[in-house]
C-alpha positions in Angstrom: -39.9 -10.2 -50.0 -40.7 -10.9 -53.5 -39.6 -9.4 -56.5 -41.0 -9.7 -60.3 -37.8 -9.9 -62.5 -40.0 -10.5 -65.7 -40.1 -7.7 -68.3 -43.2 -6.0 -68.5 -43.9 -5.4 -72.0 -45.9 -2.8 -73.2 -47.3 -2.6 -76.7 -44.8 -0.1 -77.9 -42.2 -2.4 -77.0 -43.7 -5.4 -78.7 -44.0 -3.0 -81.8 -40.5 -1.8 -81.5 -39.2 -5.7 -80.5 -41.0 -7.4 -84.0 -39.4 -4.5 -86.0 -35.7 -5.3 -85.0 -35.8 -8.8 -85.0 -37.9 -11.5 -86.8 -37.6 -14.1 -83.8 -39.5 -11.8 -81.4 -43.4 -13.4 -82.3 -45.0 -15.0 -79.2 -42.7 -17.4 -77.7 -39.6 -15.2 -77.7 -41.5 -11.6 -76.8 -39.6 -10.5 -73.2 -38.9 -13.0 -70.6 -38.8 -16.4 -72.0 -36.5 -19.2 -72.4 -35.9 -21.0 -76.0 -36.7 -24.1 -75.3 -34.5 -26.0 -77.7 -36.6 -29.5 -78.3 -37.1 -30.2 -74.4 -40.0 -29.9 -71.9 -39.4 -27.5 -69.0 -39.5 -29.9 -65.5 -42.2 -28.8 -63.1 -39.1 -29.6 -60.5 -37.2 -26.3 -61.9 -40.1 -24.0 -61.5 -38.9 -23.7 -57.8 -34.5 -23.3 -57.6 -32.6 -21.9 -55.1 -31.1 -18.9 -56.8 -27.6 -16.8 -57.0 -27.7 -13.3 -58.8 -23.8 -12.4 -59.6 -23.4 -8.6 -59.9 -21.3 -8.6 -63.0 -22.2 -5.2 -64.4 -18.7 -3.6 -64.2 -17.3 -5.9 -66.9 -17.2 -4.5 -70.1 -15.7 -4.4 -73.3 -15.2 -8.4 -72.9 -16.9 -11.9 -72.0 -18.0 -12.5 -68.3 -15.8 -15.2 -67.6 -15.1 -17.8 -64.7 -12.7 -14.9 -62.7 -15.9 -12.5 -62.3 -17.7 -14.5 -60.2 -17.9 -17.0 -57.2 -18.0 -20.4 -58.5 -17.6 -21.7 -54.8 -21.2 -20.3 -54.5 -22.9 -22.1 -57.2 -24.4 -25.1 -56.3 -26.4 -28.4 -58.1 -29.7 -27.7 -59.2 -29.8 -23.3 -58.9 -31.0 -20.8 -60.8 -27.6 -18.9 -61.6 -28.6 -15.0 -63.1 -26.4 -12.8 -64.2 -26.8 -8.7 -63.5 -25.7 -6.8 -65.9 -27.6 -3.7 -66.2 -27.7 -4.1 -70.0 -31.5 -3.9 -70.4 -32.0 -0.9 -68.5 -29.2 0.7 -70.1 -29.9 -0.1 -73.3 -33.5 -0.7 -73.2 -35.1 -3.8 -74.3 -35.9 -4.6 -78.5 -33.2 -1.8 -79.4 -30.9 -3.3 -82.4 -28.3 -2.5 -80.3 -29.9 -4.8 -77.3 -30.0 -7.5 -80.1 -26.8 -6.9 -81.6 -24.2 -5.8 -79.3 -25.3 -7.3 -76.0 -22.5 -8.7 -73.0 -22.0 -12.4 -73.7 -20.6 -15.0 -70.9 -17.9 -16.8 -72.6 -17.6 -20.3 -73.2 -15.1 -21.3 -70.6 -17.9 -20.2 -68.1 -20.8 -21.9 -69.4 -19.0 -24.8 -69.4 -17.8 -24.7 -65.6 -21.5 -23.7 -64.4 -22.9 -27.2 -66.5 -20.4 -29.0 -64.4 -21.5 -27.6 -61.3 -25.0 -29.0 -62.6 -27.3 -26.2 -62.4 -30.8 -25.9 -63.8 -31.2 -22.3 -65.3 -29.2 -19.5 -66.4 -30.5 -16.2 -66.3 -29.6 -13.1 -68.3 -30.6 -9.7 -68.1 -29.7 -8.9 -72.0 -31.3 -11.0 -75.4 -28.7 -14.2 -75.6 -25.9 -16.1 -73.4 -23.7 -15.4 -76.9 -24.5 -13.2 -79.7 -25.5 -13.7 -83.6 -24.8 -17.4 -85.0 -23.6 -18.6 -81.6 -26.6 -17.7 -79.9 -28.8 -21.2 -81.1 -26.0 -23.8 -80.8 -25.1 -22.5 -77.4 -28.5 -22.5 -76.0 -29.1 -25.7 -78.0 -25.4 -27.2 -75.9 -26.9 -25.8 -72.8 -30.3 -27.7 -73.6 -28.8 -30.2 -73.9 -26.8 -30.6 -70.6 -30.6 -30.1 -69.2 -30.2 -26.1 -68.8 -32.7 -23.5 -69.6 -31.6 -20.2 -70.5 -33.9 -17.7 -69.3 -33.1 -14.3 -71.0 -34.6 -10.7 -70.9 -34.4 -10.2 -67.0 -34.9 -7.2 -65.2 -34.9 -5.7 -61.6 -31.7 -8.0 -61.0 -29.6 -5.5 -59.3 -32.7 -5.3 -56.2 -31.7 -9.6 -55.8 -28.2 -9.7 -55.7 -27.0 -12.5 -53.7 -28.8 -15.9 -52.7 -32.1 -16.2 -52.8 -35.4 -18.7 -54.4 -36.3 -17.9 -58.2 -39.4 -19.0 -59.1 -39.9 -20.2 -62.8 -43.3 -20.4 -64.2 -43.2 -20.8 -68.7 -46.3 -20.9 -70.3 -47.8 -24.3 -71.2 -47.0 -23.6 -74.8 -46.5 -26.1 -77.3 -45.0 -26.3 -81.7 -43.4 -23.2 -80.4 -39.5 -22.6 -80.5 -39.8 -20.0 -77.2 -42.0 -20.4 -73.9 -42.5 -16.7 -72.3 -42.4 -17.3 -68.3 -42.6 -15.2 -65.0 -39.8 -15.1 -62.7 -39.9 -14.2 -59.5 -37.1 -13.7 -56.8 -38.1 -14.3 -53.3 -35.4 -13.0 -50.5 
């Protein structure tokens, strides 16, 4: 069974999106990775996936403890549910400015486990002036951040995510379509 875990984006949203933050032109409109000086490999556009289920945590970072690390392996796509955009919905300020974060401590062990994509479900893996070096640290470890997921709660579990950014270039964000096939 397949599942679209893009955003569709209306042109309401786009409207509402542009008027609460300046970074959300072309490249960084719904689902899209920043792509932080690197190329996308054609090797990641096909991962064997996990989708944790970490929607119950609030009021602090998703950390190492919420999930199964034992379960990630080399090379996945690694996506976090949070229920954040549907919640929230997607270009609010407050989905901008107040969204979960996975803290540092986490990040860290899942770039040791050497996976290929992390995949959100809210606007950034940190928040504010964290958000750019962090996906920039990630980037550079050879992971892409793929943020502004939906449907994640229908793919919890293991699974294949398929990854396809546009072939975009001079721009700081590459919109993509993900696709979760169980």
């Amino acid at each position: 069974m397949l599942t679209d875990i893009t955003l569709k984006i209306t042109p309401k949203m786009a409207s509402d999106a542009q008027g609460n933050e300046k970074k959300t032109l072309v490249g960084h409109m719904g689902t899209h990775f920043d792509v932080m000086d690197k190329e996308f490999p054609l090797e990641y556009t096909r991962r064997k996936g996990i989708v944790f289920d970490v929607s119950g945590i609030n009021g602090r970072d998703i950390d190492t403890c919420d999930i199964d690390l034992d379960a990630v392996e080399e090379d996945m796509f690694v996506a976090f549910h949070t229920g954040f955009i549907e919640k929230t919905g997607y270009g609010t300020p407050a989905y901008h400015h107040e969204h979960p974060q996975l803290s540092g401590r986490l990040i860290d062990a899942l770039l040791e486990k050497g996976i290929s994509i992390i995949g959100i479900d809210f606007a950034g893996v940190r928040r504010g002036k964290e958000h750019t070096p962090k996906d920039q640290y990630c980037a550079d470890h050879n992971v892409f951040i793929v943020e502004n997921l939906c449907n994640l709660r229908s793919v919890i579990g293991k699974c294949i995510i398929h990854t396809y950014p546009m072939n975009y270039a001079g721009i700081s964000g590459l919109p993509c379509r993900v696709v979760a096939e169980k």
